[in-house]
DSSP file (Angstrom, degrees, kcal/mol; ACC not computed):
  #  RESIDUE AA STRUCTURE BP1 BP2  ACC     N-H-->O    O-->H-N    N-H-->O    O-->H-N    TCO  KAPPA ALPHA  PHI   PSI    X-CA   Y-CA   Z-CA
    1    1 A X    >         0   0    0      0, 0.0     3,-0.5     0, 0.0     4,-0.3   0.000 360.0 360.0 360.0 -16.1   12.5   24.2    4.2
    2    2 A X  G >   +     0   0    0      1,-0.3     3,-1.6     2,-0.2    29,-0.0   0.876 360.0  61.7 -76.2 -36.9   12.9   21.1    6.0
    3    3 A X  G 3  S+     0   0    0      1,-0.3    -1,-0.3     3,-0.0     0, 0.0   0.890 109.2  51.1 -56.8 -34.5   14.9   22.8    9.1
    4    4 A X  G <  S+     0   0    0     -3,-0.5    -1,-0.3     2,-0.0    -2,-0.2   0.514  81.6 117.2 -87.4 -11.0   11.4   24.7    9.4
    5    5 A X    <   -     0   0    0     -3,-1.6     4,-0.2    -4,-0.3    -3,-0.0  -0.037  33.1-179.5 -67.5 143.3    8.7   21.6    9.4
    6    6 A X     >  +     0   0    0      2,-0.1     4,-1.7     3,-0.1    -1,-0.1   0.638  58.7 103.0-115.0  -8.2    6.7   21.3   12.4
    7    7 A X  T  4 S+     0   0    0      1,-0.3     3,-0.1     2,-0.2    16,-0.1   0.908  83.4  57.9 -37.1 -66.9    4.7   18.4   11.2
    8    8 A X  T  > S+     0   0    0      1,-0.2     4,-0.5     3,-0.1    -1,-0.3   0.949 116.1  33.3 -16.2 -61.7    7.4   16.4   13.7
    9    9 A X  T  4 S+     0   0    0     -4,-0.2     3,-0.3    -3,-0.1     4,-0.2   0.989 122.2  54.3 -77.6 -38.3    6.2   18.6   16.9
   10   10 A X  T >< S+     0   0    0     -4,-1.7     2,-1.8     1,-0.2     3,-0.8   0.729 100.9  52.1 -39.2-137.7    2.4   18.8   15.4
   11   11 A X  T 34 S+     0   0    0      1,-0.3    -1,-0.2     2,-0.2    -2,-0.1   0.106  92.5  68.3   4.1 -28.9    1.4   15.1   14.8
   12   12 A X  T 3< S+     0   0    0     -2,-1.8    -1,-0.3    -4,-0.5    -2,-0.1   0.873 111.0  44.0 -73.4 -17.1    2.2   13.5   18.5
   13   13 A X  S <  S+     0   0    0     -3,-0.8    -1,-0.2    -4,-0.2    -2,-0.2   0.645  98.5  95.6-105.3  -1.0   -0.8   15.8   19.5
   14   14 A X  S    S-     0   0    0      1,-0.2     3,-0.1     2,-0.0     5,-0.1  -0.383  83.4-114.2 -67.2 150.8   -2.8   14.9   16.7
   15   15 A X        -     0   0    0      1,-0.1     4,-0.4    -2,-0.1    -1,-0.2  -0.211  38.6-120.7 -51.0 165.0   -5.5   12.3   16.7
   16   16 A X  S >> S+     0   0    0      1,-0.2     3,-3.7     2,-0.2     4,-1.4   0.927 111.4  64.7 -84.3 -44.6   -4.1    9.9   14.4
   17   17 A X  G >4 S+     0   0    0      1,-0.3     3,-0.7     2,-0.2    -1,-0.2   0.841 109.7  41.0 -36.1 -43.9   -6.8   10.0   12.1
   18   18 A X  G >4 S+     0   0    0      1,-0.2     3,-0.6     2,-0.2     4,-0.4   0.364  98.6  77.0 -69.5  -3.9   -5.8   14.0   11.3
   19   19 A X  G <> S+     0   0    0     -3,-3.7     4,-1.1    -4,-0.4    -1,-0.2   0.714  91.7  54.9-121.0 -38.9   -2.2   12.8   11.5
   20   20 A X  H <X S+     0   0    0     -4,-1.4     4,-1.2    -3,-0.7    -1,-0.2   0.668 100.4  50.8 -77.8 -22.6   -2.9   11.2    7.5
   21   21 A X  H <> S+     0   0    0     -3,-0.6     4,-1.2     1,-0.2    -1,-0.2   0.709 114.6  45.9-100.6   6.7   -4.0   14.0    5.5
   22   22 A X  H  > S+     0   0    0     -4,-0.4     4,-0.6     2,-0.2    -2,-0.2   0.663 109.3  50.6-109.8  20.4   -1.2   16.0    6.7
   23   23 A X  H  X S+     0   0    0     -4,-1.1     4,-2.1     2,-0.1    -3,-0.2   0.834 109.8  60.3 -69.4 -55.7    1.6   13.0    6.1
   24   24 A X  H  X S+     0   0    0     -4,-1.2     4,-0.7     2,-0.2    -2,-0.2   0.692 103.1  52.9 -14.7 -46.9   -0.3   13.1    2.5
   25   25 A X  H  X S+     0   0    0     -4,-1.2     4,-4.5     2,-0.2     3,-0.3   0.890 103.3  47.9 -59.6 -60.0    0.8   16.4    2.3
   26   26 A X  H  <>S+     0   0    0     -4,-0.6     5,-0.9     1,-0.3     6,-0.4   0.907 108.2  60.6 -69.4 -27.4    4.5   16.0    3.0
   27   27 A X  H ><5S+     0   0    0     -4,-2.1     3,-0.6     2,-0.2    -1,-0.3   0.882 108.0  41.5 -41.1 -44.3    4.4   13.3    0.4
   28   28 A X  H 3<5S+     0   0    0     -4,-0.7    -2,-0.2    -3,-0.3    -1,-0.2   0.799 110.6  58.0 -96.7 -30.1    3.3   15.6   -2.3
   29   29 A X  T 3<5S-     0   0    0     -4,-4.5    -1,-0.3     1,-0.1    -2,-0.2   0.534  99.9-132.8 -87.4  17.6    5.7   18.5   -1.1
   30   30 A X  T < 5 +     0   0    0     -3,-0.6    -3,-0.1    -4,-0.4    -1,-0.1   0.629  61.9 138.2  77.1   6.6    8.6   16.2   -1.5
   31   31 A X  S   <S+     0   0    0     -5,-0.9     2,-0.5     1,-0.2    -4,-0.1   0.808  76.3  12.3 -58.4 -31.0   10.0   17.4    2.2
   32   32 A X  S    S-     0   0    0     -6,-0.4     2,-0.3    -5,-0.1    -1,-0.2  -0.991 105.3 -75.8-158.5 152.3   10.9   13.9    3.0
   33   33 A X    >>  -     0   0    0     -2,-0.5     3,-3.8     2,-0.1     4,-0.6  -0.321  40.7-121.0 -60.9 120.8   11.2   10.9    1.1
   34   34 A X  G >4 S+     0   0    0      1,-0.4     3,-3.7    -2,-0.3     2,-1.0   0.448 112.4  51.8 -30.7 -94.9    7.4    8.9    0.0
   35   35 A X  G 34 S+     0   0    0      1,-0.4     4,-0.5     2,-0.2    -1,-0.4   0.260 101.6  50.8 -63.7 -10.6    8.7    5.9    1.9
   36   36 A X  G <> S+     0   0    0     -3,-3.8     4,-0.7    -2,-1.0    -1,-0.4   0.806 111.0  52.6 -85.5 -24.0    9.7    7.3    5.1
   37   37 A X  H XX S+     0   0    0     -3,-3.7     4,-1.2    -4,-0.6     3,-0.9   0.919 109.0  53.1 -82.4 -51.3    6.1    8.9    5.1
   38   38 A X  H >> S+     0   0    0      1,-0.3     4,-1.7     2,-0.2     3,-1.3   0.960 108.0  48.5 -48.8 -35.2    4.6    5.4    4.5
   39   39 A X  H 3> S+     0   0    0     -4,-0.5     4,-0.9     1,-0.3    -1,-0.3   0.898 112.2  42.4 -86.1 -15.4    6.1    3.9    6.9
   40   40 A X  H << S+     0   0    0     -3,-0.9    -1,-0.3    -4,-0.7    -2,-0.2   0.387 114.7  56.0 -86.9   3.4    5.3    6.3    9.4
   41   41 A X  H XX S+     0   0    0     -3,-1.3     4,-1.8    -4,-1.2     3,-1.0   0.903 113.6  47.9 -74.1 -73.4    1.6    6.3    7.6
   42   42 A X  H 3X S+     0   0    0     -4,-1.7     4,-1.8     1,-0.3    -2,-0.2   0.544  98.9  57.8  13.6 -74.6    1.8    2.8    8.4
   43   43 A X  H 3< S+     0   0    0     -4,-0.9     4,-0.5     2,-0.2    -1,-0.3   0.622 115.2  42.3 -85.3 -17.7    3.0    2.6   12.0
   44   44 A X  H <4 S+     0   0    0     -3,-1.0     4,-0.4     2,-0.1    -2,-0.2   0.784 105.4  62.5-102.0  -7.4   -0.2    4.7   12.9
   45   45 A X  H >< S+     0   0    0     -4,-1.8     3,-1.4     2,-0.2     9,-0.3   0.894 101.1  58.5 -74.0 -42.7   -2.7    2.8   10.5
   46   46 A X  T 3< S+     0   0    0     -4,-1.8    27,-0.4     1,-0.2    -1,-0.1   0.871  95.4  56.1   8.2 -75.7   -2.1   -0.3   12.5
   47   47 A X  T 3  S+     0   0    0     -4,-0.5    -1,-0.2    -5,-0.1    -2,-0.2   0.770 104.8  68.5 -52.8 -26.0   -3.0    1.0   15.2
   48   48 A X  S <  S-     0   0    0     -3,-1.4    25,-0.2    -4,-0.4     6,-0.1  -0.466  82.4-115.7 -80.1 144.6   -6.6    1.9   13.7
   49   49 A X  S    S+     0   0    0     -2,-0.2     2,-1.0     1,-0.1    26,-0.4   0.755  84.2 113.5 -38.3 -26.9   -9.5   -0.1   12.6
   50   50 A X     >  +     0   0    0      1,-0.2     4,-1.6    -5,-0.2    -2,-0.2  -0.366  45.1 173.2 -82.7  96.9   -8.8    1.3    9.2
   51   51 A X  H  >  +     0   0    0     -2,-1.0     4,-0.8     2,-0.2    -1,-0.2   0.869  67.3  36.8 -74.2 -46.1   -7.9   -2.4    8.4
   52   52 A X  H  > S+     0   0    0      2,-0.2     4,-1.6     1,-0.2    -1,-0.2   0.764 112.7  53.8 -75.5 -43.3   -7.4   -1.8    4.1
   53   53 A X  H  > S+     0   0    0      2,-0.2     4,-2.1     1,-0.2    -1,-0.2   0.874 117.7  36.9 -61.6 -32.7   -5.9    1.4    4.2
   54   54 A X  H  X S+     0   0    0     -4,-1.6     4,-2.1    -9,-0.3    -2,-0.2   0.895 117.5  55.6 -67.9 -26.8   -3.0   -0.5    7.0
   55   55 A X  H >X S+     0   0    0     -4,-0.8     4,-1.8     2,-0.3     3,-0.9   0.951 114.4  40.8 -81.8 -80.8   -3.6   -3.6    4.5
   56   56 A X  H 3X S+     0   0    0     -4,-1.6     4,-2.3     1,-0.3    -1,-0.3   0.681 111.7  52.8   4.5 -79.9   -2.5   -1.0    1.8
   57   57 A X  H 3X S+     0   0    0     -4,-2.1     4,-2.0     2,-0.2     5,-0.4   0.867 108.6  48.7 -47.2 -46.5    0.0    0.6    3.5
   58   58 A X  H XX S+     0   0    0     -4,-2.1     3,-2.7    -3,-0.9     4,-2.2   0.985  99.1  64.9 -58.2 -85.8    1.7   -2.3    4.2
   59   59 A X  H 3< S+     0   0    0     -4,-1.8    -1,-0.2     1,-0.3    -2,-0.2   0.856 113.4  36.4  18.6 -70.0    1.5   -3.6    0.7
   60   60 A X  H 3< S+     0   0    0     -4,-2.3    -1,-0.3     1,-0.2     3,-0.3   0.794 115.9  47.3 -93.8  -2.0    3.9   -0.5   -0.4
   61   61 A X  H << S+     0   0    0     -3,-2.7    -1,-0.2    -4,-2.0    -2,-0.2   0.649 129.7  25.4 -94.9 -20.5    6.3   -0.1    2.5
   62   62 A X  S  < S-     0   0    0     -4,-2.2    -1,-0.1    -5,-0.4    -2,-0.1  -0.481  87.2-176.3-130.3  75.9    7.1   -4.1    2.7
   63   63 A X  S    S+     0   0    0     -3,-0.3     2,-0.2     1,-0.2     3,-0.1  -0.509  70.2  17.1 -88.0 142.9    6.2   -5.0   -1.2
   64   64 A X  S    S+     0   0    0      1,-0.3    -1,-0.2    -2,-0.1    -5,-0.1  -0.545  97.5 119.9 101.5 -77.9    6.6   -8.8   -1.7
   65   65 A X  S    S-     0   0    0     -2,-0.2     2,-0.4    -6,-0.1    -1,-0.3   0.387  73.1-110.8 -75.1 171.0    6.5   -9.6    1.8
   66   66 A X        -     0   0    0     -3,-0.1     2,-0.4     1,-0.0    -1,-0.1  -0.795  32.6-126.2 -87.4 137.7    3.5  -12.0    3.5
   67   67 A X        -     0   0    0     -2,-0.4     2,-0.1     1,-0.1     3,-0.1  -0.763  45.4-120.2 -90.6 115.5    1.2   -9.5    5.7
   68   68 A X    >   -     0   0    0     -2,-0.4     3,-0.8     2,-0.1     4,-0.3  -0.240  25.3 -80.5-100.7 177.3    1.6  -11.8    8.8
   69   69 A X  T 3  S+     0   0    0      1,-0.2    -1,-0.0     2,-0.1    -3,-0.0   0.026 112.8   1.1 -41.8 147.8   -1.2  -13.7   10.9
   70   70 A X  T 3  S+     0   0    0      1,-0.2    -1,-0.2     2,-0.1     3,-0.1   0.480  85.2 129.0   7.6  61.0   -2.8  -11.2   13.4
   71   71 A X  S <  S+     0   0    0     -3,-0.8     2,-0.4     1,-0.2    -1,-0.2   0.722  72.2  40.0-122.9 -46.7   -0.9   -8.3   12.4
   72   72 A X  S    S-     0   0    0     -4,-0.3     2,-0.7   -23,-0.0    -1,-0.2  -0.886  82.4-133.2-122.9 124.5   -4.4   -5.9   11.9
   73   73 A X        -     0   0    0    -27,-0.4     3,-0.1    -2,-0.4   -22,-0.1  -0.809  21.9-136.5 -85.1 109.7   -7.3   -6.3   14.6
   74   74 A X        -     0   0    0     -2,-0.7   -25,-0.1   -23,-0.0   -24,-0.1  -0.208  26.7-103.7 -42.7 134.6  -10.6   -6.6   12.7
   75   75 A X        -     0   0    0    -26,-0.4     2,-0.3     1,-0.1    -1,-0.0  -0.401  35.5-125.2 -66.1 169.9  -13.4   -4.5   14.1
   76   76 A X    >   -     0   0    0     -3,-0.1     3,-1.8     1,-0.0     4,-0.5  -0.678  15.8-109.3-111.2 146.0  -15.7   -6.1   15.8
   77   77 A X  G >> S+     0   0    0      1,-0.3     4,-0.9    -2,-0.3     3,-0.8   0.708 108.1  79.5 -44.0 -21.6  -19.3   -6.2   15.5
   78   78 A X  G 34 S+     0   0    0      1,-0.2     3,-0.3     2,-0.2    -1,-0.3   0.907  83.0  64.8 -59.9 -43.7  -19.7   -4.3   18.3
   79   79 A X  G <4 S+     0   0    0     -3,-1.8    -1,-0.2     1,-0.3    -2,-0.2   0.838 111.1  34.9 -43.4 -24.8  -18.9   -0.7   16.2
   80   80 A X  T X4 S+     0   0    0     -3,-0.8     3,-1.4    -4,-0.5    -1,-0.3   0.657  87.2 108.6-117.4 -22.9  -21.9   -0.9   14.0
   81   81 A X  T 3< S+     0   0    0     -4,-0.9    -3,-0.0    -3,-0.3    -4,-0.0  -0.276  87.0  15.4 -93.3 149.3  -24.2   -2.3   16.0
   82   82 A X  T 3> S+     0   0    0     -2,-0.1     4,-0.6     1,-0.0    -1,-0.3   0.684  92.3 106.5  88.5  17.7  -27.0    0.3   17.1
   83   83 A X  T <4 S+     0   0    0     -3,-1.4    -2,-0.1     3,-0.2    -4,-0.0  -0.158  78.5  52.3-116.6  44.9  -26.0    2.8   14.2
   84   84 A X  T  4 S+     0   0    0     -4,-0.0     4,-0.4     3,-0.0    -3,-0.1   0.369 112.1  44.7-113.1 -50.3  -29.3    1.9   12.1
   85   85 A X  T >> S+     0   0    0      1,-0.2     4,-2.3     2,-0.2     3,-0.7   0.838 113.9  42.6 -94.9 -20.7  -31.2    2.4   14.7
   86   86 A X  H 3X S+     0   0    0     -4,-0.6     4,-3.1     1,-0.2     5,-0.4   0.985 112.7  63.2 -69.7 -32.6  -29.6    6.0   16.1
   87   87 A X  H 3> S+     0   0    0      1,-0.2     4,-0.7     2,-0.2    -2,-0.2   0.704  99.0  48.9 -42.3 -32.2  -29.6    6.7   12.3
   88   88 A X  H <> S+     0   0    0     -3,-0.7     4,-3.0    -4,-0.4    -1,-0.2   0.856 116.8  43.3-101.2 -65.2  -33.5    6.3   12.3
   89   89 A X  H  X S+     0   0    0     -4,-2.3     4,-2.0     1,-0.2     5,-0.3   0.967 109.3  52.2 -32.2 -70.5  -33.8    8.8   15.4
   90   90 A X  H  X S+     0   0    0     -4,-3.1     4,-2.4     1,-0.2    -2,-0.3   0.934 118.9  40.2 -52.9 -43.0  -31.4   11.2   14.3
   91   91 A X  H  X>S+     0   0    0     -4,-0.7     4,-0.7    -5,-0.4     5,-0.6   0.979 113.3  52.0 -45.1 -72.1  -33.8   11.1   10.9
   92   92 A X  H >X5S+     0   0    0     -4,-3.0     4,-1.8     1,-0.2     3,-1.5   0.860 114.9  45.0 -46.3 -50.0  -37.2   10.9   12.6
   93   93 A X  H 3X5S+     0   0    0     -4,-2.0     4,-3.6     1,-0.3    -1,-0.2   0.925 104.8  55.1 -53.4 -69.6  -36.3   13.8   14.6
   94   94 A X  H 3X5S+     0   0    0     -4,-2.4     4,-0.6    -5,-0.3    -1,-0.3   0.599 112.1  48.3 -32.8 -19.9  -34.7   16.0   11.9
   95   95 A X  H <X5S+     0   0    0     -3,-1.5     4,-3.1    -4,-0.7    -2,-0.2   0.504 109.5  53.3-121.9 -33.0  -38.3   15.6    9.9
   96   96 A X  H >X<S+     0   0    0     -4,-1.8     4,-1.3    -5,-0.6     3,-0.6   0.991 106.6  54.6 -64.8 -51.9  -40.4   16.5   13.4
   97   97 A X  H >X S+     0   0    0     -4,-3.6     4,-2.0     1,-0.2     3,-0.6   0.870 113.8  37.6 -25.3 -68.1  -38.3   19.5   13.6
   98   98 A X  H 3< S+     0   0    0     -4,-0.6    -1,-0.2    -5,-0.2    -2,-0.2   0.758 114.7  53.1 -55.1 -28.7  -39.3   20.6    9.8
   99   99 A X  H << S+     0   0    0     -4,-3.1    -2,-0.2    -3,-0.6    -1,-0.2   0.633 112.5  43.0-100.4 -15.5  -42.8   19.5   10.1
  100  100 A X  H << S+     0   0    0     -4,-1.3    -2,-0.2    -3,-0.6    -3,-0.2   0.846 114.6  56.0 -79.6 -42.4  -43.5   21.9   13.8
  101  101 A X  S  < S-     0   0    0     -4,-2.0    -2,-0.2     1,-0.2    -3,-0.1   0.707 103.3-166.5 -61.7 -17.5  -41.4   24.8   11.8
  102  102 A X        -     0   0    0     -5,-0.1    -1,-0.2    -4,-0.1     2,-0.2  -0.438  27.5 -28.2  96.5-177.7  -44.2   24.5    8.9
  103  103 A X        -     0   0    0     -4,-0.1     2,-0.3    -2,-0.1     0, 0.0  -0.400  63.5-101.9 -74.1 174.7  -44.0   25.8    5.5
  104  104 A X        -     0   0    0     -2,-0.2    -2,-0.1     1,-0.1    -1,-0.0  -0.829  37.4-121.8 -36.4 108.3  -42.4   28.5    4.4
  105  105 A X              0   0    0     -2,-0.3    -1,-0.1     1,-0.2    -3,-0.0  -0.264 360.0 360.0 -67.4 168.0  -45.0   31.7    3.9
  106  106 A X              0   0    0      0, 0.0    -1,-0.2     0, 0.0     0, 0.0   0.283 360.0 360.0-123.5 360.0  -44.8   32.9   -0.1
């Protein structure tokens, strides 16, 4: 089944983020060995903000070892800031919308 996989041709075009639940997959169908899939889980969580899931990964592909010194870029403050307040738009908006459509007649 392995001669057939396409996940290999698939995944370069993927965002990475989509790239995880179907490495997750091949883990579970046993197509290729867990630890070749972490580490290639791994080498694209790096690359991501997703600082604890690389933190993680790393953990089980190099167990024991010291996670070394600016290995994972924290985000930056910048990501969050302003998502309170579009949150509050999107909201306000959403509710103006319900309240020009009315009740429902019964």
């Amino acid at each position: 089944m392995a001669d057939w996989d396409l996940s290999q041709k698939i995944i370069p075009y993927l965002d990475r983020h989509l790239a995880f639940p179907l490495l997750a997959y091949l883990t579970e169908t046993g197509l290729f060995p867990a630890e070749e899939v972490q580490a290639a889980q791994y080498g694209l969580a790096r690359k991501t903000n997703m600082v604890d899931f690389a933190v993680n990964l790393f953990e089980a592909v190099y167990p024991g070892e010291e996670i070394p010194a600016g290995e994972f870029r924290l985000p930056s403050g910048d990501l969050d800031s302003g998502f309170g307040e579009r949150l509050i738009v999107v909201w306000s908006c959403r509710v103006q919308r319900e309240e020009t459509r009315g009740a429902p007649d019964e």
